[in-house]
N, C-alpha and C positions, 0 to 999 in steps of 0.2 A: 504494500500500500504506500502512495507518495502522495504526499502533502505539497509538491514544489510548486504549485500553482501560488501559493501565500509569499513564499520566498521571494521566486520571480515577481510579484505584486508590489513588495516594499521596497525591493532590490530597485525594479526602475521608480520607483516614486523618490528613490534618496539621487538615481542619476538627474532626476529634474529636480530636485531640490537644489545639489551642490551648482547646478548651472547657477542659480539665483546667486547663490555664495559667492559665485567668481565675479559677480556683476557688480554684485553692491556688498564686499567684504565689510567695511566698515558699519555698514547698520548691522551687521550682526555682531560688531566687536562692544558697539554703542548702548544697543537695549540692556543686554546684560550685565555690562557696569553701572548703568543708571538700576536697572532692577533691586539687584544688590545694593546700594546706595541706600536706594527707598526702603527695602525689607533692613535693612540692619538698624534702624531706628528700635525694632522690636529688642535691641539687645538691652537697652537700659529697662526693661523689666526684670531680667534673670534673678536680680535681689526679690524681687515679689516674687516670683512664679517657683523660687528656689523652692524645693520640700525637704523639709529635716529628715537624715535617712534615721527614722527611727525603726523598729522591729517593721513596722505594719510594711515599711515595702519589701521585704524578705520573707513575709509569708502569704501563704494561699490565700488569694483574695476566694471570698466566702466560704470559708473555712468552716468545719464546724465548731471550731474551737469559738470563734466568731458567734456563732447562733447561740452557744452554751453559755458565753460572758452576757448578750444580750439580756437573756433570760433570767442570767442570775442577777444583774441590775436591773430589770424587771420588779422583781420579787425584792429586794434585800436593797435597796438604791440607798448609798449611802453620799451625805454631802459635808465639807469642811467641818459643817458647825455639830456632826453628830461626836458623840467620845470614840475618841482613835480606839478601839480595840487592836490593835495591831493585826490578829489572826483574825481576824474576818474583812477586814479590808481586802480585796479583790484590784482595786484602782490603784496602780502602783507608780502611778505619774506623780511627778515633782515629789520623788521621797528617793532618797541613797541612803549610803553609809561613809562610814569611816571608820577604818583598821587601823589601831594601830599593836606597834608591836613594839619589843623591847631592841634597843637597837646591839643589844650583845646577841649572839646567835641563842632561839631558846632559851629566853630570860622570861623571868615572871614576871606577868603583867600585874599579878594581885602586888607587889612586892608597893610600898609607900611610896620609893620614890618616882617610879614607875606611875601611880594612880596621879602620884603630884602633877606629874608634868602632863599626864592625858588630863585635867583637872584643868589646868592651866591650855590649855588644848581648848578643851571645849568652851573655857569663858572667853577663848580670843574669838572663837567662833559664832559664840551667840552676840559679841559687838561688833560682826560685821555688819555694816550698816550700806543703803541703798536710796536712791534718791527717787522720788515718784512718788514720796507719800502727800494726802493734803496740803495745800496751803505751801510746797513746794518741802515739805517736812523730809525727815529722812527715816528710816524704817528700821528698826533690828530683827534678828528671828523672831524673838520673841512677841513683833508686831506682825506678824507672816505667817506664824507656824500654827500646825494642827495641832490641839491640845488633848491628852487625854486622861484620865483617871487612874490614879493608882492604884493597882490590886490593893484592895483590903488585907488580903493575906500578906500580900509584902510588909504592909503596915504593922502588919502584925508580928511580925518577923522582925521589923526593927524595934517593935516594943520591947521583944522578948531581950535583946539584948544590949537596950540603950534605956538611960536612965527616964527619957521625955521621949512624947511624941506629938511632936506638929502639925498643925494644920496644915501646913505648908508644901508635906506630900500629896496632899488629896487630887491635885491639878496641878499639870504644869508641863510644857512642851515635851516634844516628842526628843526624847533620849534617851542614855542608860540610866534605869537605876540606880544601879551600882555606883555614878558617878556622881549623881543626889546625894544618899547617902553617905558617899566619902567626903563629900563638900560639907555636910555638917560636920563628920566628923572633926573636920580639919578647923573650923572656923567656931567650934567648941558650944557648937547650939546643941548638941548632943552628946553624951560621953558614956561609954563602955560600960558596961558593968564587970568589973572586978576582971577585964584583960585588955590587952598590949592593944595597939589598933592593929598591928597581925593577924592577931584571933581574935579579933573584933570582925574584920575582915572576911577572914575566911570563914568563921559560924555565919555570918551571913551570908556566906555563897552555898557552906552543906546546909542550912537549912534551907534554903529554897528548894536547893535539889531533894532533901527529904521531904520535903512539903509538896512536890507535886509541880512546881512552879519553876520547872525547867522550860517550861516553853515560854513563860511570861520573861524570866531573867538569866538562866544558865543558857539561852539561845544565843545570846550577847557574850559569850567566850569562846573562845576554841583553843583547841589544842588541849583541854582541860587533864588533867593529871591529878593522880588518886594516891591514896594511904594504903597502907596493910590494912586496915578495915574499911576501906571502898570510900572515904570520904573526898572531898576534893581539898588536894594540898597545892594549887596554881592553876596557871593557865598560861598560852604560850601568847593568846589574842584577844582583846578586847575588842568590842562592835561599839561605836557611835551612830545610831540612827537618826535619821531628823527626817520630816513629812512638814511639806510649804500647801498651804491652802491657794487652792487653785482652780475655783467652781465657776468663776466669769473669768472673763477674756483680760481686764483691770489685773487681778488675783495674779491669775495666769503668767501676764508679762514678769510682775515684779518679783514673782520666785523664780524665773527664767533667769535674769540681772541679779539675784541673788547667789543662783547655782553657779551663774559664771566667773560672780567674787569670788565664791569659796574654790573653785578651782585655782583661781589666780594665788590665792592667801595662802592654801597648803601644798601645793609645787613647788611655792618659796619659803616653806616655815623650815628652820632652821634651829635645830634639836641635837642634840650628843648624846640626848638618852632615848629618844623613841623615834622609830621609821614607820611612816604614816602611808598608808594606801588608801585608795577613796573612789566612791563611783556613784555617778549621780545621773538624773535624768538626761540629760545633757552630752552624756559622753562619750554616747556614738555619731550625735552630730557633731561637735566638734570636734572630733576625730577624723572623722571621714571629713569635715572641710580643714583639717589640714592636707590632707591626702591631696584635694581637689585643687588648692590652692599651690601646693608645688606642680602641677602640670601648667597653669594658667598665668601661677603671679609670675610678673619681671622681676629678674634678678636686683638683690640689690642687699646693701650691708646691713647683717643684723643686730642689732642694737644689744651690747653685751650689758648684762644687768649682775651685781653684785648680789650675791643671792643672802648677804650677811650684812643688806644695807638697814641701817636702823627706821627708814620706811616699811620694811616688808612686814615689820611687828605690829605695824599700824594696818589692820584690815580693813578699816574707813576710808585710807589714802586712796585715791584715784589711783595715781601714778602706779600703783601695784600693777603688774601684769604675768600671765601666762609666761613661760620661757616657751616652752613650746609652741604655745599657739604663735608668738614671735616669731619666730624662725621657720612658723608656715607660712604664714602668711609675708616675710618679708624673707624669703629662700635663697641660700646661697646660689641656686640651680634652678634652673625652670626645664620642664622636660618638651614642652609643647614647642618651644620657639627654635633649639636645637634640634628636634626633630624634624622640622620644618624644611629647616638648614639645610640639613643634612638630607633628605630627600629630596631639595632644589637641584644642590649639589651632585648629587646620586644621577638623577635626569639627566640635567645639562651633560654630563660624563658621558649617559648612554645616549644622548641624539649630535654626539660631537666625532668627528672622523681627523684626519690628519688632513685632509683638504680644507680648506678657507672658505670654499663653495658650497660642500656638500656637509659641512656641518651646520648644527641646528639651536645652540643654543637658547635665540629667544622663542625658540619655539616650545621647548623642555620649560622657559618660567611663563611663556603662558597655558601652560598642561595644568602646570600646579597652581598656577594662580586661578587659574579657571575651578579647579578645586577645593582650595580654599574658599572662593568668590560661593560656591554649591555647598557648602557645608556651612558659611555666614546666614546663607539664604534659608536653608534647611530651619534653623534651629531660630534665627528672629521669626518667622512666619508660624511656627507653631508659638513663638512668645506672644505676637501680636492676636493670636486665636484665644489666648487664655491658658494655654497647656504649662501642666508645673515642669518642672526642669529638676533633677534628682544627679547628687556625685558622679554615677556608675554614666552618666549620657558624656560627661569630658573624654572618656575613652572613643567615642564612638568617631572623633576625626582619625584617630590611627587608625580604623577599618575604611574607612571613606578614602582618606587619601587611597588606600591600596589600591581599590577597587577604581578609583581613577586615573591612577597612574598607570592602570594596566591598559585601560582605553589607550591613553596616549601611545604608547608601545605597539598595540597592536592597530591604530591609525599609520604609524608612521611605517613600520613592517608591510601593509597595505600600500604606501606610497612608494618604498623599495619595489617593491614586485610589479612594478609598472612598464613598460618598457620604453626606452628614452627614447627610438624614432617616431613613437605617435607623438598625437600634440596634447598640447596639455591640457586639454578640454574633456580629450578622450580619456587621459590618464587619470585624472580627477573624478570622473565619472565612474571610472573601472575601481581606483584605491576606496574611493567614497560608498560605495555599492557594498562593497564587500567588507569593508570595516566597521561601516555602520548597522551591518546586518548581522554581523559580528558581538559586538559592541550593543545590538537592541536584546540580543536572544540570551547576554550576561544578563544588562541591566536590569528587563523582566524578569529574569528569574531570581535576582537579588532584590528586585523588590517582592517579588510574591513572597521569598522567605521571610522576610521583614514584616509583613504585612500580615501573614501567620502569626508571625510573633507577637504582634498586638492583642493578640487572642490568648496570649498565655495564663497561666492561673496566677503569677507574681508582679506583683504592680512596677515593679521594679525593670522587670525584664519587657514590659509592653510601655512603659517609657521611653526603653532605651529602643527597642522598636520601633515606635515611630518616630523619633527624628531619624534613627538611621535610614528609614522609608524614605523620609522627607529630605532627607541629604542626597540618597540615590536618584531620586525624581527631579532633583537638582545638576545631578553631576552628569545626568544624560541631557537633559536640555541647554546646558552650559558643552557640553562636549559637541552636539549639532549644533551649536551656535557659533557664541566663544572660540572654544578652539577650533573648530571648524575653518573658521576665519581668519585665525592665524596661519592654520596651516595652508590654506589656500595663500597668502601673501609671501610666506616662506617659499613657495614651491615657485611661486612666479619669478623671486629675488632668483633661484635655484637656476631656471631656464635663463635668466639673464645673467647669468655668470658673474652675482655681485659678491662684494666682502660677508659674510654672515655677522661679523662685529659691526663693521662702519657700512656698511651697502653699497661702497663704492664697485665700481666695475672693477674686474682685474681683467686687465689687456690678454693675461698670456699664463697660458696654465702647465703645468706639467705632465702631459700622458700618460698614463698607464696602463702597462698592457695586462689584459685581462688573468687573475691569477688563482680562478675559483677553483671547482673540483674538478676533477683529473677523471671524471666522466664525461665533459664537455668538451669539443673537439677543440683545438688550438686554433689560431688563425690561417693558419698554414693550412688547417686540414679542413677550412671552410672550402665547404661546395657550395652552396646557394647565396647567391649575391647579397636579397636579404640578412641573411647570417652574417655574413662579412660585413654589409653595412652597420649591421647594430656594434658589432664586436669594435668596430673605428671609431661609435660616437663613447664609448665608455674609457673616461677619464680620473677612474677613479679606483681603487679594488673593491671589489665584495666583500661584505662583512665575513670576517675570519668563523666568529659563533654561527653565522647562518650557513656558510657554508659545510663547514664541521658537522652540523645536523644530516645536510643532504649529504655530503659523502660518508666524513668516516664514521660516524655514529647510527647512522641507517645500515652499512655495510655489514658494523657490527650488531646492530639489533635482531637484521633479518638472518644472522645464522643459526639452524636448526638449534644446535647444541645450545645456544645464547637463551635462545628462547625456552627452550626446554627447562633452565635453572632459572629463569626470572618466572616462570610459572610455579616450579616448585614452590621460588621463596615465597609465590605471592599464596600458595597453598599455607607454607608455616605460618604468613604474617592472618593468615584469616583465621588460622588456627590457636594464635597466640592470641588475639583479638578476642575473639570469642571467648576466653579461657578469661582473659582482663575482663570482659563485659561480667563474667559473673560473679566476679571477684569484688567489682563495682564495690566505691563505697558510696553512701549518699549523705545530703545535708548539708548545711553548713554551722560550723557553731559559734557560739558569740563570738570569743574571742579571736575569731580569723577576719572578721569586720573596724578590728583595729591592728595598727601596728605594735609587732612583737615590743619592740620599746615603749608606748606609750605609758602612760598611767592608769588607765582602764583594765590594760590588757595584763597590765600587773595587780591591779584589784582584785578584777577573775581568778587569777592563779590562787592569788592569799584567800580567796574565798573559797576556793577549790581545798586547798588544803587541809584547812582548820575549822570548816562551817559545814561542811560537805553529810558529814553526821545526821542532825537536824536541819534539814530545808526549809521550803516554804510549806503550805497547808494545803492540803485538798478538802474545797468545799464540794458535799453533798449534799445535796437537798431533794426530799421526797414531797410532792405536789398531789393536787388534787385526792388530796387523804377524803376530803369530805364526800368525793364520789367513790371510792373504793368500797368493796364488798366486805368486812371482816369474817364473814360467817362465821358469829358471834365468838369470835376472837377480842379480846381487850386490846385497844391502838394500838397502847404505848409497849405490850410484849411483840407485835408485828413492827415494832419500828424498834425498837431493840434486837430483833433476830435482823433486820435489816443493817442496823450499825455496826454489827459482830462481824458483816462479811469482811466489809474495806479495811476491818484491824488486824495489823500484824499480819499484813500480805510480806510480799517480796520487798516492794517497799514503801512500805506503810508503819508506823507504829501505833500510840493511845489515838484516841478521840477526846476530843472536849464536845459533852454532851450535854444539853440544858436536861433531856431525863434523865441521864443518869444522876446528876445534880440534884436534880430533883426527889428521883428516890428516895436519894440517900437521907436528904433532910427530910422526909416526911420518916422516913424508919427512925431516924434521931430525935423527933418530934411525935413520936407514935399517931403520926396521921394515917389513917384508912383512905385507902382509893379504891373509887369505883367508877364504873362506867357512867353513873349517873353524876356524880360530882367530878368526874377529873378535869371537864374545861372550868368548874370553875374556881377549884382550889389551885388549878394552874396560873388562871388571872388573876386571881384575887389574894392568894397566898406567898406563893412559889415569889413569881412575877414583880411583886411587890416587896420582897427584898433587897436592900442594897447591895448585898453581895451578888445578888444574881439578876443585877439590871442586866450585864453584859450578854445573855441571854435572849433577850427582847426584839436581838436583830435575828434570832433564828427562828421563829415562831411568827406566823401570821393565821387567822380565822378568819373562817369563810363571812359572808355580808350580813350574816344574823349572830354573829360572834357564838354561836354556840356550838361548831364544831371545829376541827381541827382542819386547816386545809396547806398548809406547807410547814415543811419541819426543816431545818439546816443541822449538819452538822460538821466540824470541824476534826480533818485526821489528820496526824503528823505523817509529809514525807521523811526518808529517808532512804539514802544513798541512794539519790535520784540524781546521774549528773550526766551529762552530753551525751555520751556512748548510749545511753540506756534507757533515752527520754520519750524514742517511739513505741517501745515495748513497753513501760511502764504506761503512755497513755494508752497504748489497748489493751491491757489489761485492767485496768480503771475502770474503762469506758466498758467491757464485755461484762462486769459484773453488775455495771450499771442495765446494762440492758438487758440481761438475764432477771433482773428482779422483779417482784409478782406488782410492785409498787412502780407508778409512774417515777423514774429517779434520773438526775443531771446531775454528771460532776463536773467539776472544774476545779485546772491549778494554773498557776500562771505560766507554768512550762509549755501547757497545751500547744501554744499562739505559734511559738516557735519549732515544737515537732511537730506541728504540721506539714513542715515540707518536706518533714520524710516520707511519708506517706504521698505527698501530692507532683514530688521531682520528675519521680519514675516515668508515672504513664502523664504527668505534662509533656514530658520531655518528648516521649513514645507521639504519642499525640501531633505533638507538631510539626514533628519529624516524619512522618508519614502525611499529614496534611499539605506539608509544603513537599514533599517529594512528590504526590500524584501531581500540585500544581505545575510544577516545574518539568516534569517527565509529561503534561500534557503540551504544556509551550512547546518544549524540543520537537513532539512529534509535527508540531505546524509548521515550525520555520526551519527545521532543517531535514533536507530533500528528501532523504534514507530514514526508512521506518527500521534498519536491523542496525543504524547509528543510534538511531534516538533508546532502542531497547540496551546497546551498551551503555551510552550514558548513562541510563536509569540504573543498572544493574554498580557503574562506579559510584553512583551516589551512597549506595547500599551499602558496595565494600569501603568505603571511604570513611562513613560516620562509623561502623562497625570498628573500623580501626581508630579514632578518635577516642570513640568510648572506652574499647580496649585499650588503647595504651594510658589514657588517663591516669588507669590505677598503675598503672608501670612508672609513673611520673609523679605520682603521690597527689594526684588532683582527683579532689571529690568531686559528683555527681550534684549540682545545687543550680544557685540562680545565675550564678556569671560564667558556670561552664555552658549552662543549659542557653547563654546568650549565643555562645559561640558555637553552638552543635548547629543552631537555626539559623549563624551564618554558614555553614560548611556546607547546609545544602545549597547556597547559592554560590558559593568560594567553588569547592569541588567541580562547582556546574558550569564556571566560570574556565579553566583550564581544559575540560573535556569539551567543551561547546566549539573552544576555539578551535582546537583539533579536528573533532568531528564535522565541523560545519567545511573548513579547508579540505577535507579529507572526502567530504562526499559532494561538493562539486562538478566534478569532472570526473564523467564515470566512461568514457572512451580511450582512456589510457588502464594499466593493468593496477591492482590495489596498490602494491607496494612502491609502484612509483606518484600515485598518487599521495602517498604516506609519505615519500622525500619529501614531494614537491609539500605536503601541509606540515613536515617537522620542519622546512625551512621557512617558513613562512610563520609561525606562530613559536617555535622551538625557542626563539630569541627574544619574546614577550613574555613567555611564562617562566625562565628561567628572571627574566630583569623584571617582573610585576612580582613573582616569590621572594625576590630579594630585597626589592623593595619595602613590602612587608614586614619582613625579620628587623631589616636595619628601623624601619620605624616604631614598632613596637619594643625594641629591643632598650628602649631609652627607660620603659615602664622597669626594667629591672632593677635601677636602681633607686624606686621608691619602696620602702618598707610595710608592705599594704598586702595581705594576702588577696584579697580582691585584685589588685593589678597584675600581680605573679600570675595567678591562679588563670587570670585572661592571657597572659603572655605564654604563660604554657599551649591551653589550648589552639590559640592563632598559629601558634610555631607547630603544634601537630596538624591544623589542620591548610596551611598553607606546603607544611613538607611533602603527608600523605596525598593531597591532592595533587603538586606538581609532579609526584612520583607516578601517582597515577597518569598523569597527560601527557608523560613522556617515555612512561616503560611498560604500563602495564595494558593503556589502552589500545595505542600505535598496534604491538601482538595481537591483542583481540580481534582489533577490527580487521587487520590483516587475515588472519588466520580465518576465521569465520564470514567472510568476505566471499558476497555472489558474485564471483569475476573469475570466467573461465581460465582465464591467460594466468591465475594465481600459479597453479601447479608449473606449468611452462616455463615461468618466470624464475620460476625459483629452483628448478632442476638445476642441479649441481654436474649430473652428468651430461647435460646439453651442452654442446660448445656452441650453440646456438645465444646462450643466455647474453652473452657480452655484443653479440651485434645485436640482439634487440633492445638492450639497453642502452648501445648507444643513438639505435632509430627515434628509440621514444625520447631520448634527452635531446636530438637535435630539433624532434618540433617542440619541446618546449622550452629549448634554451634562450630563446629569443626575450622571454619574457624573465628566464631563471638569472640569465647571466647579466642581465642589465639593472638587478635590483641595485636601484639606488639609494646608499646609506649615508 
C-alpha cells in the first residue's frame, strides 16, 4: 500500500512556496523578527505565571489520594483559630521543623548545656520579626503562629515533679514542650523537687514515655537511648516544631516572609555547641528556584557574607540573607548562555569549509537564532494566554535547540545534494522539496509527542509539554520562514562567488579537482559530456563525513558477516533491555527534588535517621455509621473490632481512640453503657471533659444528633519511609476496603506514593498513544508502507532500550524521565524519518544503493544534530539537581540509542527486508558482475552525488 500521493502533494506545494522565498527573501526574514518582538512582551509575566514547585506538580493529578484528603476536610475541616492538636491536623502547609543536634558526634541533646543553647535557639526564633503587620506594625511568631493546648497530662507530669504549676502552660504557640518546660526551669518560675535539673530533666522525658504520651512529647526526640531498666537516659535529636496561620491569602503571605526569614537567620546562626537542620514549607521552592536561577541568571560576583557578622544575631535585620539563595541567584556560572555559545559555535564549525565561498557561517547564526527567536515565541504566547510556567519548563530550550539544529543540518545537507549545472531556481526547489518534507514528517511527529504529553496524569510533565509543543510549532514556522530566507540569500551570495565574511566578490578561486569516493569515475574516465561538465564546475571537495558514509562505511555495513554481529548485538541489547525494563525502579522521592548539598536535603536525611521510628498518623475514619445495619450489635464493639485491624500492622502501631478513652473512664467512673444512652452520655459526659475536648474533632452526629454518623481515629505510623511508601499505602487502603463499614484513610504520604502507582501505565499510556500517532503520520508522508512499518517497529526497540538501560544508569522511572521517554518517541522518529524518507525515494535504483545515496545525504545531520545534543545538555551536569542529571541521563540514552538506531540498525533492516529484486544480484559476492553494476548505477547518479555542495 502507498501513500505517495500526500508526499508528492506537499512536496510540490513547498517547490511553489520556496519560488515566493526567492522573490521577496526579506519579508520572510521581517515578519518573524517583528513577531517575536511582539510575542516577547509576554515575558515580563513569568514572575506571575511562575508556580511554586510544591509536591502537587509531582503527583497524579486526580489522585485518589486527592479524593481521600477532600473528604476528610469534608468531615473534620479544620481552621487557624481551632487548638493545634498536632495528630489530627491533616493541613501540613506553613508548618516545618527544626533539628537540632549536638555539635560533638552523638552528644546528648537532654544534656543542660545543650537545652541552653536550643533554649536560646528558639527565643532568637520567636523574635524574628516581619513587616506587613497593621498600621505598617511588625509581627513576631508569636503574632502569626497556630496556638494550641497543652496536654493536661503533661501538666501533670510537670506537677509531679516541680514545686508550682502555671497557668502559663495551658496555651501557647506551637513548639516543644520540652523547651517550655526547661525555660522555666532555667528562669526559676519553677524548681525540682528534691533533684539536679538532670533528673529533673530526664523524669520528665520517662515519665511521658511511661504515661503514654510518647506521641504528644517523646515524638520530638530521636535517637532516644535507654537504661538497664528501659528508661530513657538521652537522646541524640531534639525536634523544634512551629505551625504559621494561614487561612486567607493576608495570613498566607506573611508566614511565606516569615519562613523565608527563618531560612535566612538559621543558614547563618553561628553555634560551637549545636548543628541545626530545618525544613519548612518553602523548601522545595526555593530550592528548585535556585536550580532554575543558575541556568537563566547572568553571571556575576557573589556577594561574600561573614557568616560571624554581629548582624546575623539580629533576626529582625533586613540585611540578613540566604548564603545560598545568594549565590543562586547571583551565580558564578550560568548554564543557558554558555550553552548557547557553544552551540552557535558548534554550527558555525559544521556549515564552514576551507573555501571562503562555500562556507556558511551566517547562515549556522541564523539557524540558531531562528531558534532561539521559536523558543522566545513559544513560551511568551503561552505567558500572554495565562499558562503558569513551572522550574522543570527552563530545561525545555536544550530539547528545542536540538530538535532545531537538526532542521538546519539536514536543510543544508539538502542544499549539498543539489547539483551545480542546474540553476538555482531548480536547485532550490529540489533542496526545499525535500528538506522541508523532511523536516514536516520530524516536526509533526515531535509535536504529536508533545501534545500527548499534555494528556499526562502529572501536572508537571503536561506543563512542560506544552511549551515544548508550543516551541516546536515555533521552530517549524521560523524554519519555513526565517531561515528559509536566509538560506535562500546565502545560496545566491554562493552562485555569485562572494566572501561569506565581507560579501565581497573574489575574482579568482582555486580548483579543485574532485576527490570523493573511489566509486565515482575520475575525470579521465568520464564518458558522457554531461558528467564531465559537472565534474569542471566543482571547485570545491566533498564533505570528507558524507562521503565516508557512501563509501567506506556503506562498504563496510553491507558485508554479510558485519551484518550478521550488528544483528546479534542488536538481539543482546533487546535482551539486556528487557531484563532493565523489569528491573525498573519507579518514583521519585523527596529528597532527589533538591540538591544533595542543600539544607533541605540535609533535613531529610537527619529526619531519616533519628524520627524515622514514629512518623506521621494515619487518619481513619468510619462514615455513614447512622445508615449501617448493626444486627443488633452494640456500635461502639463494631467500631472497636474495626480499630483493632489498622493496629500493629506492618506499619502501624497504638491508636488514639476517643472510645477507647472513653471506656476507660466510664469503667473508672463505674458508668453503665447502653445502646439507649451511649449518644448521650457520649455528649453530655465523655465530650464535656477537659481532658477529652481533643476528641471533639473525631466524632460528628447525624442532623437529629441522636445517632452516631462519622467516627475518626488516629494510628501511629511506623517505619514508613521512601522505599516502602507504595506498599504501605495498599495495604492501608485494602483493609480499608475490605471492611463491612463505609471507611477512608488517609496519611500524608499518600499524595506522594501516588506516582508509584500512576508512573507505570502513564508512562505505558502515552507511549503507545503517541506511537500509533506518529506511526500513522509516517505511513502518509513517507512513500513505503514496509519503511513506515520499520520505523514503527525502531520506535518500539528504541524506548525498550531507554527504559532498559535507565536502570543500568541508576535512573528511576518518575516524572522527568517519563518527560523524556515522550520525547524519544519523536527524537527516535526524528533520525529514522530522515533515513527512511531518503531511502524510499527513488525506488528504480537497487536498495542498497539507494541506502548510500540516503547515508550520504542525512549520515552527516544525524551524526552533527546527536552531537549537538550531548554538547548542549551536557552543561546541565554541572548543576547539582537530581532532576537535571536525571534529564541528562535520559537525553544522552535517548539521542545515543536513537542515532545508533538510524545509522546501524535501520540502514540492515531496511536493506535486508527490502522488495527490490536486484537486492540479491547486488550483493552477490561471487558475481564479478557486482562492481560494473555499481559502477552503472553511480554514474547516473553521480551527477547529483558528486556535486554536493558543502
Amino acid at each position: 500500500m502507498h501513500f505517495g500521493f500526500l508526499q508528492k502533494s506537499i512536496s510540490q506545494f513547498f517547490e511553489h512556496y520556496i519560488v515566493l522565498i526567492i522573490h521577496y527573501p526579506w519579508f520572510f526574514i521581517l515578519i518573524p523578527i517583528l513577531l517575536t518582538i511582539t510575542l516577547s512582551t509576554g515575558l515580563q509575566y513569568r514572575q506571575v505565571a511562575f508556580l511554586n514547585d510544591e509536591l502537587g506538580q509531582y503527583i497524579p493529578i486526580k489522585a485518589q489520594a486527592q479524593q481521600e484528603l477532600q473528604q476528610l476536610d469534608q468531615l473534620f475541616h479544620i481552621d487557624d483559630f481551632d487548638p493545634f492538636y498536632a495528630i489530627r491536623r491533616y493541613d501540613t502547609k506553613r508548618m516545618g521543623y527544626i533539628i537540632v543536634r549536638s555539635i560533638a558526634n552523638d552528644g546528648n541533646v537532654l544534656k543542660p548545656t545543650i537545652l541552653d543553647a536550643v533554649l536560646k535557639l528558639w527565643n532568637l526564633i520567636q523574635e524574628i520579626r516581619i513587616e506587613g503587620g497593621r498600621n505598617d506594625s511588625t509581627l513576631d511568631y508569636a503574632s502569626i503562629c497556630v496556638k494550641f493546648p497543652v496536654s493536661p497530662e503533661f501538666d501533670e507530669i510537670i506537677a509531679n515533679i516541680l514545686t508550682d504549676k502555671l497557668s502559663r502552660l495551658h496555651e501557647q504557640c506551637v513548639s516543644n514542650p520540652l523547651i517550655t518546660a526547661f525555660k522555666m526551669f532555667l528562669n526559676g518560675d519553677l524548681n525540682p523537687k528534691n533533684d539536679t535539673i538532670d533528673q529533673a530533666i530526664l523524669k520528665l522525658v520517662a515519665n511521658s514515655f511511661a504515661s503514654d504520651l510518647l506521641i504528644n512529647v517523646c515524638n520530638l526526640l530521636g535517637g532516644i537511648t535507654f537504661d538497664e531498666k528501659h528508661r530513657i537516659s538521652g537522646a541524640k535529636a531534639i525536634m523544634l516544631p512551629y505551625a504559621l496561620r494561614h487561612s486567607t491569602l493576608f495570613q498566607d503571605n506573611l508566614a511565606k516572609k516569615w519562613e523565608l526569614k527563618l531560612i535566612d537567620f538559621l543558614l547563618q546562626y553561628p553555634s560551637n555547641i549545636i548543628k541545626i537542620s530545618l525544613w519548612t514549607s518553602e523548601t522545595i521552592a526555593t530550592e528548585s528556584a535556585n536550580n532554575r536561577e543558575k541556568l537563566i541568571k547572568n553571571p556575576s560576583n557573589p556577594s561574600v557574607m561573614n557568616p560571624f557578622n554581629p548582624s546575623v544575631m539580629n533576626p529582625s535585620n533586613p540585611s540578613v540573607a540566604n548564603p545560598s539563595i545568594l549565590s543562586a541567584t547571583n551565580p558564578s556560572t550560568t548554564m543557558l548562555l554558555p550553552c548557547f555559545l557553544t552551540l552557535l559555535l558548534y554550527t558555525i564549525l559544521c556549515c564552514c569549509l576551507s573555501s571562503w565561498i562555500y562556507s556558511r557561517p551566517w547562515l549556522a547564526i541564523g539557524g540558531v537564532i531562528s531558534v532561539a527567536a521559536a523558543v522566545i515565541s513559544g513560551i511568551s504566547l503561552l505567558l500572554l494566554l495565562g499558562q503558569h510556567i513551572t522550574s522543570i519548563v527552563y530545561l525545555m530550550p536544550f530539547v528545542i535547540f536540538s530538535i532545531g539544529l537538526d532542521n538546519i543540518f539536514i536543510s543544508l545537507s539538502a542544499w549539498r545534494s543539489t547539483s551545480l549545472i542546474t540553476s538555482f531556481e531548480i536547485r532550490m526547489k529540489k533542496a526545499f522539496s525535500n528538506s522541508s518534507m523532511s523536516i514536516t514528517v520530524t516536526s509533526l511527529t515531535d509535536l504529536i509527542s508533545f501534545t500527548v504529553g499534555c494528556f499526562a496524569p502529572f501536572q508537571s510533565v503536561r506543563i512542560f509539554c506544552m511549551y515544548a509543543a508550543s516551541a516546536i510549532s515555533f521552530t517549524y514556522i521560523y524554519q519555513l520562514t526565517f531561515f528559509s530566507a536566509i538560506l535562500v540569500l546565502t545560496s545566491k551570495r554562493e552562485i555569485a562567488k562572494r566572501h561569506c565574511l565581507t560579501f565581497r566578490k573574489i575574482k579568482s578561486c582555486e580548483k579543485k579537482n574532485y576527490s570523493g569516493s573511489h566509486i565515482f569515475p575520475d575525470v579521465s574516465s568520464c564518458k558522457g559530456q554531461r558528467l564531465c561538465e559537472a565534474q569542471q564546475t566543482i571547485f570545491h571537495s566533498n564533505h570528507l563525513l558524507a562521503n565516508f558514509f557512501r563509501t567506506t562505511y556503506s562498504n563496510w555495513l553491507f558485508k554479510s558477516w558485519i551484518r550478521l554481529i550488528i544483528l546479534m548485538l542488536f538481539i543482546l541489547y533487546l535482551a539486556a533491555s528487557i531484563w532493565g525494563c523489569m528491573q525498573m525502579k519507579l518514583g521519585l522521592e523527596p529528597n532527589e527534588l533538591l540538591s544533595t548539598n542543600s539544607y533541605g536535603h540535609e533535613a531529610l536525611s537527619v529526619m531519616e535517621e533519628y524520627f524515622s521510628d514514629y512518623g506521621s498518623y494515619l487518619h481513619v475514619w468510619m462514615y455513614n455509621l447512622s445508615e449501617f445495619n448493626s444486627s443488633n450489635r452494640q456500635i461502639w464493639m463494631i467500631l472497636e473490632s474495626e480499630i483493632a485491624l489498622y493496629e500493629y500492622t506492618e506499619y502501624t502501631g497504638s491508636s488514639d481512640s476517643w472510645l477507647r478513652a472513653m471506656m476507660q473512664y466510664f469503667r473508672k467512673n463505674n458508668i453503665e453503657i447502653t445502646s439507649n444512652n451511649f449518644i448521650y452520655i457520649l455528649k453530655n459526659i465523655f465530650l464535656s471533659q477537659p481532658q477529652f475536648a481533643r476528641y471533639k474533632r473525631d466524632i460528628l452526629f447525624d442532623s437529629t444528633g441522636t445517632l452516631l454518623e462519622v467516627s475518626r481515629i488516629l494510628v501511629q505510623l511506623r517505619y514508613v519511609g521512601v522505599s516502602n511508601q507504595s506498599r504501605a499505602m495498599r495495604i492501608l487502603r485494602n483493609i480499608a476496603k475490605s471492611s463491612t463499614i463505609k471507611t477512608g484513610v488517609y496519611a500524608d504520604f499518600f499524595q506522594f506514593a501516588e506516582q508509584y502507582n500512576a508512573i507505570l501505565p502513564g508512562t505505558l499510556s502515552t507511549i503507545a498513544i503517541a506511537s500509533f500517532a506518529v506511526i500513522t503520520v509516517s505511513l502518509l508522508l513517507i512513500p513505503k508502507t514496509v519503511t513506515s512499518f520499520w520505523i514503527t517497529s525502531s520506535i518500539i526497540t528504541v524506548n525498550v532500550g531507554i527504559l532498559g538501560f535507565m536502570t543500568f544508569w541508576n535512573v528511576r522511572l518518575n516524572f522527568i524521565s517519563m518527560i523524556t521517554i515522550i520525547m524519544s518517541v519523536g527524537f527516535c522518529n526524528d533520525f529514522a524519518s530522515h533515513l527512511a524518507f531518503n531511502f524510499a525515494k527513488d525506488e528504480r535504483i537497487d536498495s542498497f544503493e539507494r541506502m548510500r545515496i540516503a547515508l550520504y545525504n542525512v549520515g552527516v545531520p544525524i551524526v552533527q544534530s546527536a552531537s549537538s545534543t550531548i554538547i548542549g545538555v551536557s552543561f546541565l551536569a554541572s548543576i547539582d539537581s537530581y532532576i537535571f542529571r536525571s534529564f541528562l541521563k535520559t537525553i544522552i540514552l535517548v539521542i545515543t540509542i536513537g542515532a545508533l538506531h538510524g545509522l546501524l540498525i535501520l540502514p540492515i533492516l531496511l536493506t535486508l527486508f527490502s522488495n527490490d529484486e536486484k537486492t540479491t544480484y547486488a550483493i552477490s559476492r561471487k558475481s564479478k558482475l557486482n562492481t560494473r553494476t555499481l559502477r552503472k548505477t553511480s554514474e547516473s547518479t553521480s551527477i547529483s552525488a558528486i556535486s554536493a555542495c558543502l
